[in-house]
Structure formats: structure tokens, C-alpha cells
C-alpha positions as a Markdown table, in Angstrom:
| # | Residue | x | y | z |
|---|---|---|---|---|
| 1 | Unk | 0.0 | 0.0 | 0.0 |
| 2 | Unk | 1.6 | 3.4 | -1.3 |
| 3 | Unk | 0.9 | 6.3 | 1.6 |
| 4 | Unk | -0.2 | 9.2 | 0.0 |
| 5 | Unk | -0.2 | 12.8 | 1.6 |
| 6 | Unk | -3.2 | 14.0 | 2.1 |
| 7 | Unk | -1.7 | 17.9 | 3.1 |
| 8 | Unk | -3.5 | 20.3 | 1.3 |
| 9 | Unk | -2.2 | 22.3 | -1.6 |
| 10 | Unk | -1.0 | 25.9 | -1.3 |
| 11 | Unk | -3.1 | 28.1 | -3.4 |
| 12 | Unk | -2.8 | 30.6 | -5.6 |
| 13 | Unk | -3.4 | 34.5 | -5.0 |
| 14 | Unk | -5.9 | 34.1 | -7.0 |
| 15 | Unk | -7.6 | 31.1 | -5.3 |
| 16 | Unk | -7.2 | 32.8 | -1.8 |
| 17 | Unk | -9.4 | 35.7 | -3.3 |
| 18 | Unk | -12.0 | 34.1 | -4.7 |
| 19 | Unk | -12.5 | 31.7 | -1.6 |
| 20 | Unk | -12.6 | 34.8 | 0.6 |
| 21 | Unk | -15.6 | 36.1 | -1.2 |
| 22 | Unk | -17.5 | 32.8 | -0.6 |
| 23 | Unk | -16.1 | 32.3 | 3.0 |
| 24 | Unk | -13.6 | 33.8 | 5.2 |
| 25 | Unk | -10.8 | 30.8 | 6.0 |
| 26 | Unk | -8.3 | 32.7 | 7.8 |
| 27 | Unk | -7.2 | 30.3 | 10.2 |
| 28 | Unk | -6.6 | 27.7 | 7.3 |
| 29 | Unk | -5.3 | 24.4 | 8.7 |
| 30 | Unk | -2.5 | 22.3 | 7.1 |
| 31 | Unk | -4.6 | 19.2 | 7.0 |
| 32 | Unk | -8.2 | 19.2 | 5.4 |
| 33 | Unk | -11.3 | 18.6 | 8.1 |
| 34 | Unk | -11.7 | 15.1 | 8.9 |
| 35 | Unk | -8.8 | 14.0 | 7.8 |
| 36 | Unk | -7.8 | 13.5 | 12.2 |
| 37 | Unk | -8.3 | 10.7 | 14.6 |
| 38 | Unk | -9.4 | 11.4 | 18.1 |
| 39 | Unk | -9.4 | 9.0 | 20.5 |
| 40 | Unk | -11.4 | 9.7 | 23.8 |
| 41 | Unk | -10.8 | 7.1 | 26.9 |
| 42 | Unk | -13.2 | 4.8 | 26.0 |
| 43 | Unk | -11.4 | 4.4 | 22.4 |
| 44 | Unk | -8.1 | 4.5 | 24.4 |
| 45 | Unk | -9.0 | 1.2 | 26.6 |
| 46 | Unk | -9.7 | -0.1 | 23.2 |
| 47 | Unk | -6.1 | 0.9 | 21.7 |
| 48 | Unk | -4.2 | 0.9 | 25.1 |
| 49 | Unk | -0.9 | 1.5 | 22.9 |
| 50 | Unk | -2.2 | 5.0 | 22.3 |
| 51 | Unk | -2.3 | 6.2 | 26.2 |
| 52 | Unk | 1.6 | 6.1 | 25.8 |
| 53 | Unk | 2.1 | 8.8 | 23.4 |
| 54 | Unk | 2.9 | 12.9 | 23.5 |
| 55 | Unk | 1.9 | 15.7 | 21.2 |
| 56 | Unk | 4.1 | 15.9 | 18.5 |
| 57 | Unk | 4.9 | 12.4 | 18.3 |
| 58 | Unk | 4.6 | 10.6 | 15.0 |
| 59 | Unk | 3.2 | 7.2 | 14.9 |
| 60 | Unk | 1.9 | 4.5 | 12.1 |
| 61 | Unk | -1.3 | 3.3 | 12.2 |
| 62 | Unk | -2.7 | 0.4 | 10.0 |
| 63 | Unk | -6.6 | -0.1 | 10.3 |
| 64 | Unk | -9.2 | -2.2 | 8.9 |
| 65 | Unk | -12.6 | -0.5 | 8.1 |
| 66 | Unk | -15.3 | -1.0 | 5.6 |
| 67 | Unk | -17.2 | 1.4 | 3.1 |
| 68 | Unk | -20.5 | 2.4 | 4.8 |
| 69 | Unk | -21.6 | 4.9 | 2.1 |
| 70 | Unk | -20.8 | 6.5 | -1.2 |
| 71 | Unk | -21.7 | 9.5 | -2.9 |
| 72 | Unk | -21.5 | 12.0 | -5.9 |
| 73 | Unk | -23.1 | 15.4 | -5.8 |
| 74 | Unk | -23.5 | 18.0 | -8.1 |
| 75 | Unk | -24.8 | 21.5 | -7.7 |
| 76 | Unk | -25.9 | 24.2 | -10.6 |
| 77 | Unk | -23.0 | 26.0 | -9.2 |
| 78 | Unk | -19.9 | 23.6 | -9.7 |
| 79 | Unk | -18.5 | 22.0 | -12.9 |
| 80 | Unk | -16.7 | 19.2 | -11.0 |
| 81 | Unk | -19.0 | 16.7 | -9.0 |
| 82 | Unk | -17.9 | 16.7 | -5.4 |
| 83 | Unk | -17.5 | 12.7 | -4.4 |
| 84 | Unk | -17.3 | 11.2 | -0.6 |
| 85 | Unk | -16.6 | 8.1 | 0.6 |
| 86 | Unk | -17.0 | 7.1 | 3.9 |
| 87 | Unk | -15.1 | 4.6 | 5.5 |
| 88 | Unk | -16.4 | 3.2 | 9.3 |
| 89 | Unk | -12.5 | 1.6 | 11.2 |
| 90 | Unk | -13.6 | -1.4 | 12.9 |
| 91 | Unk | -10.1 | -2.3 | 13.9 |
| 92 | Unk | -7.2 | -0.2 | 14.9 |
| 93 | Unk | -3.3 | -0.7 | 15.8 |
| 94 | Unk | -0.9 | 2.3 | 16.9 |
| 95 | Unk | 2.5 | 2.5 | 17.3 |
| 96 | Unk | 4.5 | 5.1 | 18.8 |
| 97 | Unk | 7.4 | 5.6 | 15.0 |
| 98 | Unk | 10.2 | 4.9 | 16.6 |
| 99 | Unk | 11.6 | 2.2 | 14.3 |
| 100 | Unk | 10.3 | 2.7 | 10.6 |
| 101 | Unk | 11.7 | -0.9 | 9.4 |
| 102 | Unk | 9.7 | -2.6 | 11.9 |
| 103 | Unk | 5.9 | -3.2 | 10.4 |
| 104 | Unk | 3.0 | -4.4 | 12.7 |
| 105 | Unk | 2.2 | -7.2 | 14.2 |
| 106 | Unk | -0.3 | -9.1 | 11.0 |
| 107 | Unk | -2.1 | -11.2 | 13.8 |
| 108 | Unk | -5.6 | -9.5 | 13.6 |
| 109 | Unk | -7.8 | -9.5 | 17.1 |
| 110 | Unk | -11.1 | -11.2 | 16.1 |
């Protein structure tokens, strides 16, 4: 499996003005919305490996989930169709990066 960045694109000038006409984004983050994990304490009892980490620390995650819906809309508005897919994780490992040659454990917990 080939990871992919999913950071977002600088824009242009141009780009910046025109989405400021529509919407005001000044506090733009790096990483588009929803593209974060957040892990409250019951999640954390379920992935104890996560209760060991700090801000700023990188880790690798590997994940099972399945494709609960998919979509393509289209407004009068836009050219492009805007397409989702929406994936439920039903099974989760995290590990502090520490060692990058080192891959998960492939035993999956039934």
C-alpha cells in the first residue's frame, strides 16, 4: 500500500481571493477537516498502545474498516461533481514511529 499525503495544496493569490468572497478561512489548517483521529478514553482502553504517546509524536497506524456509504453530488454552481466516501475503522493498531523498518504485528484480534 503506497501512503499518499493528504496535506493540502498551497493556493494561488488568485484562489485565496476568490475563496474569501465565498467564505472567510483565515485560520486555514494544514490538513483538510476530517482528515484526524481522536481517541477519547473509552477508544483509548480499546487501543491501550495510544495512552503512551505525546503531542508531537509521529506514529503509524494500520486499520481495517469497511465502506458504509458513497456519494456523488452535483450542484448548478460547480463543474466538477464533489464525491465522498466514507469509511467506518472497525479495527485499529498504533504504534509510537520509533523504528520505521519494523511493520505491525499481521495477527488481527477477532
Amino acid at each position: 500500500m503506497k501512503l499518499r499525503s493528504l496535506k493540502r495544496p498551497k493556493k494561488t493569490k488568485a484562489q485565496l481571493k476568490k475563496d474569501r468572497s465565498v467564505c472567510c478561512e483565515p485560520d486555514r489548517e494544514e490538513y483538510p477537516w476530517g482528515m484526524r483521529l481522536t481517541l477519547h478514553t473509552e477508544e483509548l482502553g480499546m487501543v491501550p498502545e495510544a495512552k503512551k504517546l505525546s503531542a508531537g509524536d509521529e506514529v503509524d497506524i494500520k486499520a481495517i474498516g469497511k465502506v458504509v456509504a458513497v456519494s456523488i453530488d452535483t450542484t448548478e454552481n460547480e463543474k466538477t461533481p464533489r464525491r465522498r466516501v466514507e469509511i467506518q475503522l472497525m479495527k485499529m493498531g498504533v504504534a509510537k514511529k520509533s523504528n520505521p523498518e519494523k511493520d505491525f504485528d499481521e495477527e488481527v484480534d477477532e
